[in-house]
TIDRENGU-652523 format. One record per residue (C-alpha): residue number from 1; residue in three letters; x, y, z. Coordinates in nm, 4 decimals. Example, Ala and Ser with C-alpha at 12.3 -4.5 7.8 and 13.67 -1.06 7.14 Angstrom:
+-----+------+----------+----------+----------+
| pos | code |     east |    north |       up |
+-----+------+----------+----------+----------+
|   1 |  ALA |   1.2300 |  -0.4500 |   0.7800 |
|   2 |  SER |   1.3670 |  -0.1060 |   0.7140 |
+-----+------+----------+----------+----------+
This chain:
+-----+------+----------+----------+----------+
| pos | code |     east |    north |       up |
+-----+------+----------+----------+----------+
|   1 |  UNK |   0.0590 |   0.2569 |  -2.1827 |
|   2 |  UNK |   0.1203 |   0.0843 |  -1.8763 |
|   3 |  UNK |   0.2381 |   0.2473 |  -1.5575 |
|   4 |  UNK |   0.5274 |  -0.0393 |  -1.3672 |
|   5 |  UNK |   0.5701 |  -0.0064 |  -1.0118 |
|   6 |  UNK |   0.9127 |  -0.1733 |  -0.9481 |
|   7 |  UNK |   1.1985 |  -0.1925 |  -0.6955 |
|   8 |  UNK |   1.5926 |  -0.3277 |  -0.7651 |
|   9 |  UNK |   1.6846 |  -0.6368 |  -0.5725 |
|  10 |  UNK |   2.0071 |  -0.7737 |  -0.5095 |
|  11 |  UNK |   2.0629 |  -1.0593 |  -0.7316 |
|  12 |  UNK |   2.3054 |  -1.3599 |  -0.6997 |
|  13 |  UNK |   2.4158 |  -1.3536 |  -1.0439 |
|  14 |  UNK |   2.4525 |  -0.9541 |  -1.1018 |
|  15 |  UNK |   2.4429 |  -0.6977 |  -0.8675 |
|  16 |  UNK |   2.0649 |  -0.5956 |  -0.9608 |
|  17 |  UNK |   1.7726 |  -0.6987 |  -1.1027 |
|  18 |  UNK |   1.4462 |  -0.5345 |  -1.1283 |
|  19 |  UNK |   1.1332 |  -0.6579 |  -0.9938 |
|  20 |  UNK |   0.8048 |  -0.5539 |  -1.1079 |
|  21 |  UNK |   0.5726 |  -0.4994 |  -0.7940 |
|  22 |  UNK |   0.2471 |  -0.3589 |  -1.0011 |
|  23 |  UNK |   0.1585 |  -0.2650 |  -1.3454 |
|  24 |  UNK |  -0.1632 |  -0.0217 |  -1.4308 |
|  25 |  UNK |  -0.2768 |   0.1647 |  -1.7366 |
|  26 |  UNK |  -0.3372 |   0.5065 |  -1.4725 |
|  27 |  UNK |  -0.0229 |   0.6365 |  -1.2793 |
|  28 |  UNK |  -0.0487 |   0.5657 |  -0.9154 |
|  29 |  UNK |  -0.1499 |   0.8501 |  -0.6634 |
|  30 |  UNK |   0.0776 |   0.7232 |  -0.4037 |
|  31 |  UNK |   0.2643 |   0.4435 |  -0.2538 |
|  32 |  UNK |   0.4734 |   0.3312 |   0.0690 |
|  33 |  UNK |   0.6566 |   0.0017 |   0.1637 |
|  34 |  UNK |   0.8129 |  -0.1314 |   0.4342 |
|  35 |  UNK |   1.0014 |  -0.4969 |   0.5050 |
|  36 |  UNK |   0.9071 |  -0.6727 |   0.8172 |
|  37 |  UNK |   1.0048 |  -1.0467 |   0.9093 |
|  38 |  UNK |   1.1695 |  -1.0852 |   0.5921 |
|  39 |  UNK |   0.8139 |  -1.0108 |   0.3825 |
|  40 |  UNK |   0.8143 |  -0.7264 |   0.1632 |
|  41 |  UNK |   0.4912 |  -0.5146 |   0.1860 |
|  42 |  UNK |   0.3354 |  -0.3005 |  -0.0478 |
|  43 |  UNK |   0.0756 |  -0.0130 |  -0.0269 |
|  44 |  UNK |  -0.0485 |   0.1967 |  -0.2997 |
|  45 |  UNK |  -0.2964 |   0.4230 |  -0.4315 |
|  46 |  UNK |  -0.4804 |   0.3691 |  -0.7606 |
|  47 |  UNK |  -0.7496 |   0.4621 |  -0.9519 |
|  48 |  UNK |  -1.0202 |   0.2330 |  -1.1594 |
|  49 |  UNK |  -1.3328 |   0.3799 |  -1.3077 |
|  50 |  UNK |  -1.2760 |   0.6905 |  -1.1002 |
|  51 |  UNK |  -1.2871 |   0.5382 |  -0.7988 |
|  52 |  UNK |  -0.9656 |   0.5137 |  -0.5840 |
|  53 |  UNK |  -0.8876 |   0.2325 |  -0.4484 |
|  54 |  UNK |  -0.6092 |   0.1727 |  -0.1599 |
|  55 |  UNK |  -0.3915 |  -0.1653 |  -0.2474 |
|  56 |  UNK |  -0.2000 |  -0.3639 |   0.0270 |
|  57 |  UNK |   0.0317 |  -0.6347 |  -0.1529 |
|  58 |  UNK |   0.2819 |  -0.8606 |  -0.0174 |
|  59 |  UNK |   0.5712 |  -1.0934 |  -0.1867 |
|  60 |  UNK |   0.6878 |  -1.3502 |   0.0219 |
|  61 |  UNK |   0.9530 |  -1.6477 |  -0.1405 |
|  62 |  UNK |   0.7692 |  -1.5471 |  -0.4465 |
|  63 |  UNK |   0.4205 |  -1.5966 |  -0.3698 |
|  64 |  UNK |   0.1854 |  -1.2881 |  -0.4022 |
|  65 |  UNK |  -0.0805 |  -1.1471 |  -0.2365 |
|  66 |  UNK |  -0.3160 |  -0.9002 |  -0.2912 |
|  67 |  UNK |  -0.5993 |  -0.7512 |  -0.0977 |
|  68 |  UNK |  -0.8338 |  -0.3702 |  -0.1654 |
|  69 |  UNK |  -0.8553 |  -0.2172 |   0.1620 |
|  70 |  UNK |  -1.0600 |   0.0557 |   0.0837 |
|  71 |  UNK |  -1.2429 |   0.2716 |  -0.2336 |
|  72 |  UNK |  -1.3776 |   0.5776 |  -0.2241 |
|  73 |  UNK |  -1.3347 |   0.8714 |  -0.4406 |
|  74 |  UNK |  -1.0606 |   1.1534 |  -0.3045 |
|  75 |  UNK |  -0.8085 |   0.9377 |  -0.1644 |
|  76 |  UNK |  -0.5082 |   1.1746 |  -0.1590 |
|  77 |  UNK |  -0.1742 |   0.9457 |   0.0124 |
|  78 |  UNK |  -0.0832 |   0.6401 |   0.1712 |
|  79 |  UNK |   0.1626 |   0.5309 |   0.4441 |
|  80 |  UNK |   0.2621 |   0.1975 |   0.5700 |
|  81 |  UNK |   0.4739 |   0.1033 |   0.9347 |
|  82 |  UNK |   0.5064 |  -0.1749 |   1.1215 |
|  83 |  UNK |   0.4929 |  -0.0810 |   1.5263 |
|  84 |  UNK |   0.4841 |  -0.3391 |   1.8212 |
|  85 |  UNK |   0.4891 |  -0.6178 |   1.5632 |
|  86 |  UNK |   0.1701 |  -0.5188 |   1.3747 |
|  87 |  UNK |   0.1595 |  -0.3335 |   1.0100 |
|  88 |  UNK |  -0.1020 |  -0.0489 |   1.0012 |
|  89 |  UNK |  -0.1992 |   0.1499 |   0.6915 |
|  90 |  UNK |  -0.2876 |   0.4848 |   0.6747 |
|  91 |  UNK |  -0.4117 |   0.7042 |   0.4211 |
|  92 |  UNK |  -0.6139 |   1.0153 |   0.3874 |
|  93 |  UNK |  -0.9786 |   1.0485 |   0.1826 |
|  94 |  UNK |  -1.2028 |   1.3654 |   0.2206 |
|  95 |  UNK |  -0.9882 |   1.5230 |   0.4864 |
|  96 |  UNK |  -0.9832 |   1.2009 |   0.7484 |
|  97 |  UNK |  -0.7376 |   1.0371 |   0.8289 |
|  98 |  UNK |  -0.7985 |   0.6459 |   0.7745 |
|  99 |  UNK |  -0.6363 |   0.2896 |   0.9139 |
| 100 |  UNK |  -0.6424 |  -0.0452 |   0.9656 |
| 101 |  UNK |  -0.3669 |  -0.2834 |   1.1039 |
| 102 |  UNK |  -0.2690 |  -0.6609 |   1.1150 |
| 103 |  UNK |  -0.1556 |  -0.8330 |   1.3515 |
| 104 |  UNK |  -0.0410 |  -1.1496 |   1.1731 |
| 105 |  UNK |   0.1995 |  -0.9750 |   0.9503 |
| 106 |  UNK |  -0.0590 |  -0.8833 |   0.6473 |
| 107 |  UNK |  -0.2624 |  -1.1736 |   0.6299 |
| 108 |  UNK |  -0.5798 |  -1.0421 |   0.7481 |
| 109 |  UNK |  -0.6578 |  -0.6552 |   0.8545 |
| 110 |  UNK |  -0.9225 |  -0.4826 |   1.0889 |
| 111 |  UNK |  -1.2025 |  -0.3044 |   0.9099 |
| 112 |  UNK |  -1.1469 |   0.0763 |   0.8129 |
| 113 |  UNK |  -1.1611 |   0.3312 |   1.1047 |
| 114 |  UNK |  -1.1383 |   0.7258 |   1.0580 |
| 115 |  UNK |  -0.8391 |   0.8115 |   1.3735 |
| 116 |  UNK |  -0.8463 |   1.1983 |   1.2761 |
| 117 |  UNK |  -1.0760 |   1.4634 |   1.1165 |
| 118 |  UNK |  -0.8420 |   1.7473 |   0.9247 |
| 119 |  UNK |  -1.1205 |   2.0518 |   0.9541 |
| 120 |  UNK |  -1.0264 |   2.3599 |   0.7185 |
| 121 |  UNK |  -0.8908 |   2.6680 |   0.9697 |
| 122 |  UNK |  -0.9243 |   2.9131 |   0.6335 |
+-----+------+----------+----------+----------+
């Protein structure tokens, strides 16, 4: 069974149509989007051979792109913004708190950096 990741546009001809962003055979663990110069921008959470593996996609005038910013087992959420132009990514993996950013709207991103430690206080 496959698991569709999909969003409603508005459509010229009808008032909706649906629009399949990403299909996989293992439900996502999370997702965010956000729209930013017109360029929809996708990040998700997914697991292959139990490893998870944090997705950035893009659509643009119907051309696609895809790109793995990071794997590692334990990835718990994602979250995507754009601020002062750029895009960052966020997401959390064995209690750190994990980013990169682009600053040429999602064509190329920084290398993985760890901005915050979450220490247990049980």
């Amino acid at each position: 069974m496959n698991n569709l990741w999909g969003e409603r546009v508005a459509d010229k001809d009808s008032w909706w149509k649906e629009e399949v962003i990403d299909k996989s055979k293992i439900s996502y663990i999370d997702f965010s989007f956000l729209i930013n110069e017109n360029k929809k921008h996708y990040l998700f959470v997914d697991e292959k051979e139990k490893i998870n593996r944090v997705i950035y996609k893009c659509k643009e005038d119907g051309l696609e792109k895809r790109k793995i910013l990071f794997e590692k087992e334990d990835i718990k959420s994602c979250l995507l913004i754009a601020f002062n132009k750029d895009i960052w990514a966020f997401w959390i993996c064995d209690n750190k708190l994990y980013g990169v950013f682009s600053k040429n709207n999602g064509e190329d991103f920084t290398c993985p950096k760890i901005y915050k430690e979450f220490y247990n206080t049980i």
